[in-house]
KOLZA-494900 format. One record per atom (N, C-alpha, C): y, x, z; residue in one letter. Coordinates in steps of 0.2 Angstrom, whole numbers, plus 5000, padded with zeros to 4 digits. Each point is the difference from the previous one (the first is absolute). Example, Ala and Ser with C-alpha at 12.3 -4.5 7.8 and 13.67 -1.06 7.14 Angstrom:
% residues 2
497250665039A500649965000A500650045000A500549984996S500650045001S500549965003S
% end
This chain:
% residues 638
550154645473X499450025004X499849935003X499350014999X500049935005X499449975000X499849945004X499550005002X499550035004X499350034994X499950075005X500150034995X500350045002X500350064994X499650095002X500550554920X500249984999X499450024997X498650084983X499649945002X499650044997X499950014997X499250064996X500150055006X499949995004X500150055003X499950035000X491350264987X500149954993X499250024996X499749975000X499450014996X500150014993X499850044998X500150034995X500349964994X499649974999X499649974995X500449944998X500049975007X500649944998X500750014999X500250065005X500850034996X499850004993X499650034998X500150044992X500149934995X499549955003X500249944997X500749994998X500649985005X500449995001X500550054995X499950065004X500550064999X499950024992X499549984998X499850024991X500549974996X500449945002X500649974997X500550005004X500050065004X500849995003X500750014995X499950034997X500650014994X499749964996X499749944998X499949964995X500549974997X500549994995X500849984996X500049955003X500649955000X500249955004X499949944994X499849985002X500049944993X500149925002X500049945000X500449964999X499449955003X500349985006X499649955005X499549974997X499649965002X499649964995X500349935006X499849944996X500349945006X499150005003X500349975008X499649985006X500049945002X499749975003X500349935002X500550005006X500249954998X500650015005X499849985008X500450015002X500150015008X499749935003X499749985004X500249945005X500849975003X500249964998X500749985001X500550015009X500250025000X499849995009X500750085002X500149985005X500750055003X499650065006X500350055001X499850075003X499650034996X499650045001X499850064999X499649984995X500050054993X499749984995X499450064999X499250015001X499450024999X499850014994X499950074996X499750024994X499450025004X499349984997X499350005001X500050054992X499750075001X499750014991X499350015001X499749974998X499250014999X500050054995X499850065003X499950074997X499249994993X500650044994X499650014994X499849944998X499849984995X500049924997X499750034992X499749934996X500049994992X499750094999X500250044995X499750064996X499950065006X500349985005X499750075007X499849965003X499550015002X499749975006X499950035005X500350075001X500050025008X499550055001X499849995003X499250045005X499649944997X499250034997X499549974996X499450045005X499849975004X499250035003X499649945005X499450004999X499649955001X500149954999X500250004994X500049944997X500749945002X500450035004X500649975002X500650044995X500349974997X500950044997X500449945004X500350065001X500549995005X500549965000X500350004995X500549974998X499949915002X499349984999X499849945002X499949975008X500050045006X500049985004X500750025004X500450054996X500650015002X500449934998X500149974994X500149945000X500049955005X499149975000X499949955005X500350035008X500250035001X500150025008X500749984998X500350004997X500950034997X500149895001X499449984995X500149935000X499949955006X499650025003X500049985007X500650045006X500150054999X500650025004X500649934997X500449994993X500549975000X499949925003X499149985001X500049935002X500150005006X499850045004X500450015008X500750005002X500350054995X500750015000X500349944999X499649974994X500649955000X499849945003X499349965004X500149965003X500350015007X500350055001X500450045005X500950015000X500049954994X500750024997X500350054997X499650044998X500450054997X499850024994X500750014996X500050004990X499750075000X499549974996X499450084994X500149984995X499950084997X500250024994X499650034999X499550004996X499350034998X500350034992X499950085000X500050044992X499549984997X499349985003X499649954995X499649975004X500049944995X499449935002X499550024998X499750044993X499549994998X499950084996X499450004996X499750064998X500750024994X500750015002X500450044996X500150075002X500250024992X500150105000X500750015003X500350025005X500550025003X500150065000X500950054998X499750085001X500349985007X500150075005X500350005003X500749985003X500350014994X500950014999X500049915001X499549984995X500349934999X499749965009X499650015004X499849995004X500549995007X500450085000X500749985001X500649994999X500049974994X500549984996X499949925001X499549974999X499949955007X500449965005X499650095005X500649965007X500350015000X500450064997X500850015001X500449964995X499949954995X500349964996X500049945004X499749985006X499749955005X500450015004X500250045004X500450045006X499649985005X499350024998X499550005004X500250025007X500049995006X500050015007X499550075003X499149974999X499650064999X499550014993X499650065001X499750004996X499450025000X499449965000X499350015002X499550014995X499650085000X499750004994X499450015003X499549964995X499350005005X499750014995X499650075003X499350024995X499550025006X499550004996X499250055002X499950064999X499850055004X499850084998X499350024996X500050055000X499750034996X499950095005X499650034998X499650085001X499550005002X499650035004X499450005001X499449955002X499549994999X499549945001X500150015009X500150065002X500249985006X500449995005X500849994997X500749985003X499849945002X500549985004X499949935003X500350005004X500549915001X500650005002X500649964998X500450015002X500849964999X500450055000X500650004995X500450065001X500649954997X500750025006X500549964994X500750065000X500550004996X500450054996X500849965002X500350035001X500750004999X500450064998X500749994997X500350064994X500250055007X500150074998X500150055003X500749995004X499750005006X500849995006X500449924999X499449964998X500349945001X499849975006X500749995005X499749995007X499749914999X500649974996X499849924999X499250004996X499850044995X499450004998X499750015002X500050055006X499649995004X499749975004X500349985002X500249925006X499749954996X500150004994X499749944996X499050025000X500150064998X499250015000X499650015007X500350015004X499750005007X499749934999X500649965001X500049915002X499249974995X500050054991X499549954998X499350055002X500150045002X499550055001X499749975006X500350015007X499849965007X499749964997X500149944995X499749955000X499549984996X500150034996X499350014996X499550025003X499850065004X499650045002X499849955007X500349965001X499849975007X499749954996X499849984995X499849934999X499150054998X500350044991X499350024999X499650055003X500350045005X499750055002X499650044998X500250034994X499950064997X500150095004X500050064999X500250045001X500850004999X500550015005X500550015001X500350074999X500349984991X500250074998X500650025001X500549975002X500550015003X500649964994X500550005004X500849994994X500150074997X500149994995X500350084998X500649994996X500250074997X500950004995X499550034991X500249974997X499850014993X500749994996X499950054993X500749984994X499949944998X499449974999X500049944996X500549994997X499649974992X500950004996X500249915004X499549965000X500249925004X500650035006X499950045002X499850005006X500950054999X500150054998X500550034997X500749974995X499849945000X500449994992X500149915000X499649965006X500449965002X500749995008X500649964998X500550005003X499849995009X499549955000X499950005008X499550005004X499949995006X499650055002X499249974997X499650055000X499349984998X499750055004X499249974998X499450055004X499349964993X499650045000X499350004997X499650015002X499349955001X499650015006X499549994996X499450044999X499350034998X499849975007X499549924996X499549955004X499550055003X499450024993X499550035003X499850044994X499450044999X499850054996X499549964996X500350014992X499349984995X499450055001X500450075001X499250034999X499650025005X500149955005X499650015006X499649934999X499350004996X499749934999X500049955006X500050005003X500149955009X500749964999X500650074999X500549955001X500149964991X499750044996X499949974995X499849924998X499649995003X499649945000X500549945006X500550015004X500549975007X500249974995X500450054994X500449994994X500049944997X499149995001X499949944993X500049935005X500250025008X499849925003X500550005001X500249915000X500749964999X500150025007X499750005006X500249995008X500350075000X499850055000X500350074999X500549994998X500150004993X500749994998X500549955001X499849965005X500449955002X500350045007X499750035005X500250055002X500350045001X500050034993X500450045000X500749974998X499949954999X500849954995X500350005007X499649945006X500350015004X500450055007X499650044996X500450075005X500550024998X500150014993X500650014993X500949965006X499549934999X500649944999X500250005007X499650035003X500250005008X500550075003X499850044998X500250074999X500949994997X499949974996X500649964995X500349985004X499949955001X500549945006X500150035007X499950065004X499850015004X500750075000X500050024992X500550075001X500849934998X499949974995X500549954997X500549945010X499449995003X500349975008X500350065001X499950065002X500350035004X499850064998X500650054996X500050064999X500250055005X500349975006X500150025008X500850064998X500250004993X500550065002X500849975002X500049934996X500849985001X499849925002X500549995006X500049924999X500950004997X500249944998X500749984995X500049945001X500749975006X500149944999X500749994997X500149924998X500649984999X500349965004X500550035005X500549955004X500549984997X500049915002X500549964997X500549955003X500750015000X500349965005X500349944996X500149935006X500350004993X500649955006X500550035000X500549985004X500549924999X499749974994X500149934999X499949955006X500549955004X499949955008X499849974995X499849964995X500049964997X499249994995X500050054996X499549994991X499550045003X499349994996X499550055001X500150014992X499850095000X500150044994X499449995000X499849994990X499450014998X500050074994X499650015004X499950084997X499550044997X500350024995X499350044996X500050074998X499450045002X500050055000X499650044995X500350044995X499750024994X499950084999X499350015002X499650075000X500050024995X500250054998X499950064993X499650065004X499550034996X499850045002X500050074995X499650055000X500250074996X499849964993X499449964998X499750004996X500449934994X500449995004X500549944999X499649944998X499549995007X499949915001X500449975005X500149934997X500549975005X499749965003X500049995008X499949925002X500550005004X499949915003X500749965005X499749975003X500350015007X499749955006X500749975003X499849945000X500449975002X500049975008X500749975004X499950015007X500649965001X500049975007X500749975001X500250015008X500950025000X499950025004X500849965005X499749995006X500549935000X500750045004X500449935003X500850025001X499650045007X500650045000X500250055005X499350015004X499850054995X499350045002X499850034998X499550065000X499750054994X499349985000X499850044994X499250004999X499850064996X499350035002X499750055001X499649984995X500150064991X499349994998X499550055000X499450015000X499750065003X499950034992X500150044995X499949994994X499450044999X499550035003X499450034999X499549944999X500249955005X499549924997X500149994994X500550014998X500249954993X499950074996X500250065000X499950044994X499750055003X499250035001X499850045002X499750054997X500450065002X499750084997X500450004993X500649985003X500550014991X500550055004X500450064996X500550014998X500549944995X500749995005X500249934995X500649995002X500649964996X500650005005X499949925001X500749975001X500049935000X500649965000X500149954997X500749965000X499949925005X500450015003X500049945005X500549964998X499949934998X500649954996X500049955004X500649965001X499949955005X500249954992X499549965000X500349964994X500249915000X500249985005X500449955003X500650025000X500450044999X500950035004X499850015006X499750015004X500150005007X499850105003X500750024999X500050075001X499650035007X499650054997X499650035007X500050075000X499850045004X500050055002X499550035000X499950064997X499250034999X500050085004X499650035001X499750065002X499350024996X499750065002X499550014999X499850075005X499349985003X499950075007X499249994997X500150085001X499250034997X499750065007X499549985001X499650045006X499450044996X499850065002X499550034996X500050075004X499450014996X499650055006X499450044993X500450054997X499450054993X500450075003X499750024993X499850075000X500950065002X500449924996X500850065002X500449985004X499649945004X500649995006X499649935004X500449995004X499949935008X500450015000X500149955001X500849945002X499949924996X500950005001X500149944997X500750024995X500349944998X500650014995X500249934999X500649994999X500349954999X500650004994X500249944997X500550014995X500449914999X500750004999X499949934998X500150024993X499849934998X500050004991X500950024997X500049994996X500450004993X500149924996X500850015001X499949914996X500150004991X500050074997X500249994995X499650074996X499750004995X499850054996X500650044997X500050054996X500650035000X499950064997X500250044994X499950054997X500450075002X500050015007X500250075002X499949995006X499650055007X499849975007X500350095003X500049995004X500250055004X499450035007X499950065000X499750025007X500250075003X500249985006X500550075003X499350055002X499549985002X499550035005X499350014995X499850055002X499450004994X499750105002X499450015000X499750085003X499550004997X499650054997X499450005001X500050105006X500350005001X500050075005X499849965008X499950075005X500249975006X499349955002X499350004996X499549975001X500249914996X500449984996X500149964999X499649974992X499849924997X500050014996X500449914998X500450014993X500549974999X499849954993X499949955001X499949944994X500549954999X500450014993X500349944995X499749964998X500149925003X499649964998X500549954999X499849994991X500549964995X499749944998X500249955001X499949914998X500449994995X499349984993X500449964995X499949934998X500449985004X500049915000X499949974992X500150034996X500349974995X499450004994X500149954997X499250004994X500150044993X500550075000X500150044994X499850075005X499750044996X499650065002X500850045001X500250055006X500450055001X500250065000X500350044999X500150075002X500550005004X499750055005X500350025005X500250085001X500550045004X500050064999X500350015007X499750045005X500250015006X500150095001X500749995002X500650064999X499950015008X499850065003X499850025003X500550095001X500449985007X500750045003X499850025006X499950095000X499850015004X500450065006X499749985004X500750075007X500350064997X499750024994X500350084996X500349984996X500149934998X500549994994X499650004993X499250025000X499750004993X499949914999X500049984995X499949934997X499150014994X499849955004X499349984996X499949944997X499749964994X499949964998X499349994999X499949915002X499250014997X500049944997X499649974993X500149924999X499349995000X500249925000X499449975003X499949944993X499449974999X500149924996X499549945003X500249955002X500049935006X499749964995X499449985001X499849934996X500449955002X500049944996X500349935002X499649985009X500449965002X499949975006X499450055005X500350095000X499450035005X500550045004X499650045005X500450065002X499550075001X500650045000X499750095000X500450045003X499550035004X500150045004X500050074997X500550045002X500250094996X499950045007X499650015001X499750075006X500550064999X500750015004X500450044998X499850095000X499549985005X499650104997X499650014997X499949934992X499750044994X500550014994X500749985002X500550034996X500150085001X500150034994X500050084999X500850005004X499950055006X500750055003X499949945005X499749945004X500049975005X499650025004X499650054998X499450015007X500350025005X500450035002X500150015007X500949994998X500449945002X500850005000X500349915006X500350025000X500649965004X500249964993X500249955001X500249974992X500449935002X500649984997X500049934996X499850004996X500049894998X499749994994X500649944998X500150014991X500349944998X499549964997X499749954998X499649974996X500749984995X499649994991X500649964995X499249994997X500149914997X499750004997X500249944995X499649994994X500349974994X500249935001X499549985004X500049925001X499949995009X500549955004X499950005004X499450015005X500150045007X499250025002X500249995008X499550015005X500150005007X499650075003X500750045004X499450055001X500349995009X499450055002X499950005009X499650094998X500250045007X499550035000X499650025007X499550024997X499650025008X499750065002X500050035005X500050085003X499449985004X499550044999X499650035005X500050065002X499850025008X500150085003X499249995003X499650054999X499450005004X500150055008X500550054997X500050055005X500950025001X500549965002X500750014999X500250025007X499950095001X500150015007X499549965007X499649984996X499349975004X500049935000X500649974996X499849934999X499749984996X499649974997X499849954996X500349925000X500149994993X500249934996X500349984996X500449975000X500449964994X500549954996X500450024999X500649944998X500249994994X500349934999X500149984996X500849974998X500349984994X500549995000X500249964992X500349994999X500549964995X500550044997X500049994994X500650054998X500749955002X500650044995X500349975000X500450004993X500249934997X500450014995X500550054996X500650025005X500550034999X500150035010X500450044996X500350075003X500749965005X500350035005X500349975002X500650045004X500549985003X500550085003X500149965007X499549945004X499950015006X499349985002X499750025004X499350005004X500049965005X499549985005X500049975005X499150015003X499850035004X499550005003X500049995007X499849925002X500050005008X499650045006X499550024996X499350035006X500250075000X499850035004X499950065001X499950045008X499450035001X499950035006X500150085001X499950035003X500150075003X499850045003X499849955007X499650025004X499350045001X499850005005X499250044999X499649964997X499750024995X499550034995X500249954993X500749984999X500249974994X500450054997X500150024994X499950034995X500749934996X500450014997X500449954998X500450054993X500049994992X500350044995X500449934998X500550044996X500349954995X500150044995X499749964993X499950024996X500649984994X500350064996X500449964995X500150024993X499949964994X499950014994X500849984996X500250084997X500649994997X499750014991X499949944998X499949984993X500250044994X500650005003X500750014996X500250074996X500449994995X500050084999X500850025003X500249975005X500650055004X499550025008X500550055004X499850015006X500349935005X499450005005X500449945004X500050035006X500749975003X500350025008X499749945005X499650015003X499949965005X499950015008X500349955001X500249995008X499649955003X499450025005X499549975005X500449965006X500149955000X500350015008X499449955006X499550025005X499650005003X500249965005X499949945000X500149945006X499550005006X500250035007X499549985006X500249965004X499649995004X500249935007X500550025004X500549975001X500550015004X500850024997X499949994992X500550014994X500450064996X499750065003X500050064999X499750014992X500450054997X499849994994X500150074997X499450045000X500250064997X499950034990X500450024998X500250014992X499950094999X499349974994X500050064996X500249984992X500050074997X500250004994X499650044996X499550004995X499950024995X500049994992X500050054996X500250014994X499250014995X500049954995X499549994996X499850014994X499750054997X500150014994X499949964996X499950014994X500249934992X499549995001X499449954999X499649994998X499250025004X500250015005X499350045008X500349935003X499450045006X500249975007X499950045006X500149965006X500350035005X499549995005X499650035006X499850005006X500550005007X499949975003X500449995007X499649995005X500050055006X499549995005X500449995005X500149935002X500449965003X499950035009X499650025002X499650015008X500450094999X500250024995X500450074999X500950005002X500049964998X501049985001X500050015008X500550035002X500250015006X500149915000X499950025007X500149925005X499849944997X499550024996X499549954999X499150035002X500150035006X499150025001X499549965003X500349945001X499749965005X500449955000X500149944995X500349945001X499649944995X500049935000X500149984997X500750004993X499950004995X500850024997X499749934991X500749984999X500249974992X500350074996X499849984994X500550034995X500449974996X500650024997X500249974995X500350074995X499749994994X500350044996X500550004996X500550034998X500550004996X500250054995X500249984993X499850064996X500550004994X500150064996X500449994999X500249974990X499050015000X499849984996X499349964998X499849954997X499549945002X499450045001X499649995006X499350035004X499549955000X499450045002X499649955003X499750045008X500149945004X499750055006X499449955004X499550055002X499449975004X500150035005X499449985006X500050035005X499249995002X499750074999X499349995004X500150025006X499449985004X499750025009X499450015000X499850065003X499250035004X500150005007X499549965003X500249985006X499150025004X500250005007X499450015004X500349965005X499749924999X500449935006X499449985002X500150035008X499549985004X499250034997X499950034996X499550034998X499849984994X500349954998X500149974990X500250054997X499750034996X500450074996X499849964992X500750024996X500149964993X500750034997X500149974997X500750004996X500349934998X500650004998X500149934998X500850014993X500349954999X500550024993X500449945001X500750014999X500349934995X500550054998X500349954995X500550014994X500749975003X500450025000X500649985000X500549934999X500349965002X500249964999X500850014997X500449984998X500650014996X500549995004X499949945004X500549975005X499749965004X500549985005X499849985007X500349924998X499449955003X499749944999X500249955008X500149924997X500349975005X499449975000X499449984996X499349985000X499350075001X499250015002X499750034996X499649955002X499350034994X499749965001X499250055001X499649975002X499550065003X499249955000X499550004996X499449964997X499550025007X499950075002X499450035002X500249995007X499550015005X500250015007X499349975003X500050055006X499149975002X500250065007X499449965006X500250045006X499449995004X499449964997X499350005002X499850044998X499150035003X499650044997X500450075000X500150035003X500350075000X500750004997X500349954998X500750044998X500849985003X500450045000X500550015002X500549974996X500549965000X500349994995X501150005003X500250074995X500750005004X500449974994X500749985001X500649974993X500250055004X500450024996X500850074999X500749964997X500549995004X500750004997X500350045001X500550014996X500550054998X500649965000X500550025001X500849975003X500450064997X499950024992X500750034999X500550005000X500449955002X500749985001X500350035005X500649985003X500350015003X500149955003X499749944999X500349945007X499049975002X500149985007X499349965003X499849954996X499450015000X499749934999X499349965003X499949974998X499149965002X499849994996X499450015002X499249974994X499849965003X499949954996X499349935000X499550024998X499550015004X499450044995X499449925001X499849984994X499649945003X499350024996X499550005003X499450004999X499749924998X499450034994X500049934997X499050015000X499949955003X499250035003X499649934994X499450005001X499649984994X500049934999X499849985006X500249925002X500649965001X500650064995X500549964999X500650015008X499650035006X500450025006X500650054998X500849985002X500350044999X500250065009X499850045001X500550045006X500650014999X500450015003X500750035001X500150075005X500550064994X500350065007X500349994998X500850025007X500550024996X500350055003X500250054995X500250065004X500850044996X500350015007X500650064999X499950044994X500350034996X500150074995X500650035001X500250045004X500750025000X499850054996X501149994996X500150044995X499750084998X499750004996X500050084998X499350025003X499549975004X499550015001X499349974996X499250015005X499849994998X499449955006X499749964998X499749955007X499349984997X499450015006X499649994998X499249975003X499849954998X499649935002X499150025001X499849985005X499350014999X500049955001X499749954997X499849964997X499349955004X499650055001X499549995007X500349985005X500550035003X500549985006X500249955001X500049934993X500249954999X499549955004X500549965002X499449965006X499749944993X499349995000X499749964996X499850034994X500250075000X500050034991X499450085004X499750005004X499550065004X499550004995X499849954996X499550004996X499949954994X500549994996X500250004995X500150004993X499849944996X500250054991X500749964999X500650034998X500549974999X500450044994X500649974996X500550024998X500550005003X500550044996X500850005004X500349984995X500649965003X500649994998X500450035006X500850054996X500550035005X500749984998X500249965003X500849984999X500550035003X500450034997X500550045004X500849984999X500350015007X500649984999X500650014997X499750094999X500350064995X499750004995X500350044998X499250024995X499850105001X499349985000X499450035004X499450034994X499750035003X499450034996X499149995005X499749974996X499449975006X499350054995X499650045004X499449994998X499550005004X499350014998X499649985005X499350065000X499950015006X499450055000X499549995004X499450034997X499349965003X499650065003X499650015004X499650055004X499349955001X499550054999X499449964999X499650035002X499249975003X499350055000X499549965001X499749974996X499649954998X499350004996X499450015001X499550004996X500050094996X499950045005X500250054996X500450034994X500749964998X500550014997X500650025007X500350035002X500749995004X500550054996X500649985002X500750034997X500649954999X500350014996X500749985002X500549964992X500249974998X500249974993X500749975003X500550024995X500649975000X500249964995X500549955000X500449964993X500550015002X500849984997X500550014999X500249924998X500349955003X499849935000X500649984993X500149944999X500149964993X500549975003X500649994994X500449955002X500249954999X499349974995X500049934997X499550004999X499649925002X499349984995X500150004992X499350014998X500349984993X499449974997X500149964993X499349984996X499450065000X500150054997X499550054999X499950075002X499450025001X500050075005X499750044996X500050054997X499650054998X499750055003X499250025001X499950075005X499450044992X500450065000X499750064997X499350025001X500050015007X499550035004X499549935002X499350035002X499749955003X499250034999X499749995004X499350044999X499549965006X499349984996X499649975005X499450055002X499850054998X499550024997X499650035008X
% end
């Protein structure tokens, strides 16, 4: 965070055009010119109808020809603007549909803009532009060219509407189709044939265009970078895959003992996409990724740290689509051979579901867990397995979860384990605090909770897990936990995985937040994010499950390379916890943590926020060791 701080979602005459060839056979691309060379967001323009259809034929205007000129003047804007076009045709060629979008989606086109003219009565008249049924981004897309069209030529204002259109149905991302003006209205017939009109119209298109591609308004997605070397600056590069599997890399450098913020909506905007973050000098760093957003299934934020290795089996303990919840696997495939993926799906009544999935080379995809059959309303684990190494994370929205809205995010895990360790956890008024646990396995597993609070007291439950489910724990439920700060450590009798979510009402932030479990307690962590301007709150969490005292060095590592110092008490068997605001010089803030402890300890970090109409609450689970490379699953500009 910093600074200032998921997609498809009518005049007669013209549908029929279109809708005549919705079911037209799929036949085989024709070639286009290729793209303008260049990074971000890649723009299909289709000039509607071409060569042996010409579209709408009246006063002497065929459509097909001014649909063109407007489509060729839109890509000279876009691209003296920076941005790569991809035009279905330059010139008077026959295109069916299919191959139109066969097109942008062999392109991994970004958007997709179909521009034609109308057609019904000599006396329609007007602008009308279209996006696919219940597409919220399509729609957002055809507001943005509609607004601007209509404000240059000033025709009658027919509104945005939702159409099947096959373009519009049967290309990958988001699009909109906007009907300039009417052939059969002789007036706007004649606008048609002047260059200045449809220059107009190009620059309303290209404006409209640029205008949704800055700012889609629903997620912002940074990447925090630490990089805890007194010595080297890491040079770093960061390599974007997106669903459609285009790759780009920006590179950054990020010097000794200090972090850096990149805002990743500037560099990739209005993608669904994961990312690999490399340091490629040897100078090991520290990555995060925190996303803020504000749509139709949730407000908040979320946070995860990356993954330093891909890996063919991943683990997640937590996963709903009940409860007002809705629950997304989001799998990265780093690698330049196409994957299969299968995600085993273990739910609280002990029923097992599978669903498979198949990964282009260098993309990611996302599986919306409630349009898997038997998942519309369940509790669930998830194992992912897949053929060739993969990176998964998942994310959970709630629009309405006992009155909260938002969302969290997470990292799976490699393998299963038979101890846990979660530092954070609250109790008190209006926190909400589960521990969630997934038994893989085909034996039952015996597990033993034992609940760390301030003062050394430590009280021990026991539950029993059948083979292959998982468990709820409503941790603010356990006697003489109804009101404390508390640690967990789990122990079990056979290898788990355990999380822990939180629904909180802090100071009047209502959200949710998640981490995953660590294995064991650490004499290092290491911690990317942390920010304490602009509305946010930032606390560190240690855990002291031993039996002898210790102390933490917690050192903050601020941009210009300043380091702070706390150092604090942990006695044994407890749990101690930092606002971070409190820190004298640290009020307002972007920093990383480093936490050294005397013992070995459990450190994570949690954040409360309300800024620009986004507020809520996002936790991480901190890292034991820098390393060359970071993977994050998840990531969304749009």
């Amino acid at each position: 965070m910093h600074g200032t701080r998921h997609q498809k979602a009518t005049c007669a005459a013209a549908a029929a055009l279109i809708l005549a060839t919705a079911f037209a056979p799929r036949v085989a691309a024709q070639s286009a010119p290729a793209p303008m060379p260049g990074r971000g967001p890649l723009v299909c323009l289709d000039p509607g109808h071409g060569g042996d259809d010409s579209g709408a034929n009246y006063n002497g205007v065929q459509e097909k020809v001014p649909n063109l000129d407007i489509a060729l003047r839109t890509r000279k804007i876009l691209e003296a603007n920076g941005y790569a076009v991809l035009m279905t045709r330059t010139g008077d060629q026959t295109l069916s549909l299919q191959q139109r979008c066969d097109i942008a989606n062999n392109a991994g086109s970004t958007v997709f803009v179909a521009i034609h003219n109308n057609a019904y009565l000599t006396t329609s008249e007007g602008t009308e532009t279209y996006a696919y049924y219940d597409s919220e981004d399509g729609r957002r897309l055809a507001t943005a060219i509609h607004k601007e069209v209509v404000s240059r030529i000033k025709l009658e204002d027919r509104g945005v509407k939702e159409a099947g259109f096959y373009v519009l149905k049967h290309t990958d991302m988001t699009s909109a189709l906007i009907e300039g003006a009417f052939l059969t209205n002789a007036v706007e017939a004649k606008m048609l044939e002047d260059p200045k009109f449809l220059q107009k119209i190009a620059e309303g298109v290209a404006a409209g265009i640029q205008n949704y591609l800055r700012d889609p308004g629903l997620f912002d997605e940074y990447i925090l970078m630490m990089n805890p070397d007194a010595e080297q600056t890491a040079d770093v590069e960061i390599t974007y895959v997106t669903e459609t599997g285009r790759k780009d890399v920006q590179k950054v450098e990020v010097p000794p003992l200090s972090r850096y913020t990149v805002h990743v909506d500037e560099e990739e905007p209005n993608e669904a996409l994961s990312a690999a973050v490399a340091s490629t000098n040897g100078v090991p760093i520290v990555a995060e990724r925190a996303m803020y957003f504000n749509f139709s299934q949730g407000r908040g934020g979320s946070d995860a740290q990356g993954t330093t290795t891909p890996a063919c089996a991943w683990y997640l303990a937590e996963g709903s689509t009940d409860w007002g919840f809705e629950t997304y696997v989001c799998i990265q495939n780093p690698g330049d051979s196409a994957n299969t993926v299968t995600a085993h799906f273990m739910l609280s009544n002990g029923k097992n579901i599978d669903a498979d999935l198949s990964l282009k080379p260098h993309s990611r995809c996302t599986l919306d867990c409630s349009t898997v059959a038997g998942l519309e309303k369940a509790d669930f684990s998830t194992t992912v397995t897949s053929h060739l190494p993969v990176v998964v994370e998942r994310a959970m929205y709630f629009k309405n979860h006992a009155g909260i809205s938002g969302g969290h995010a997470s990292a799976a895990v490699t393998a299963p384990a038979r101890t846990w360790y979660l530092a954070e956890g609250y109790t008190g008024k209006g926190f909400d605090t589960y521990v969630l646990i997934e038994n893989p396995g085909g034996t039952n597993a015996s597990v033993r909770l034992d609940y760390l609070v301030p003062g050394g007291k430590v009280i021990t439950t026991r539950e029993e897990i059948g083979p292959r489910t998982r468990k709820t724990i409503h941790v603010d439920e356990v006697p003489g936990l109804e009101a404390t700060d508390v640690s967990v450590a789990v122990s079990s009798s056979v290898p788990v995985v355990a999380e822990r979510s939180m629904y909180f009402n802090y100071f009047g932030i209502t959200e949710g937040s998640n981490s995953v479990g660590v294995t064991s307690p650490a004499s290092q962590w290491y911690m990317a994010e942390g920010f304490t301007a602009q509305g946010f709150d930032t606390y560190i969490l240690l855990e002291n499950p031993g039996a002898v005292d210790g102390h933490a060095k917690v050192d903050f590592l601020l941009p210009d390379g300043t380091v702070k110092r706390v150092v604090l008490p942990v006695p044994a068997a407890t749990r101690r916890t930092l606002k971070v605001n409190t820190v004298d010089g640290l009020g307002a803030a972007e920093f990383s943590t480093h936490v050294t402890c005397t013992v070995p300890m459990v450190a994570e970090r949690s954040m409360y926020f309300n800024y620009g109409g986004k507020f809520g609450g996002h936790n991480a689970m901190g890292t034991t060791e820098p390393a060359l490379t970071w993977y994050f699953a998840e990531g969304c500009t749009r």
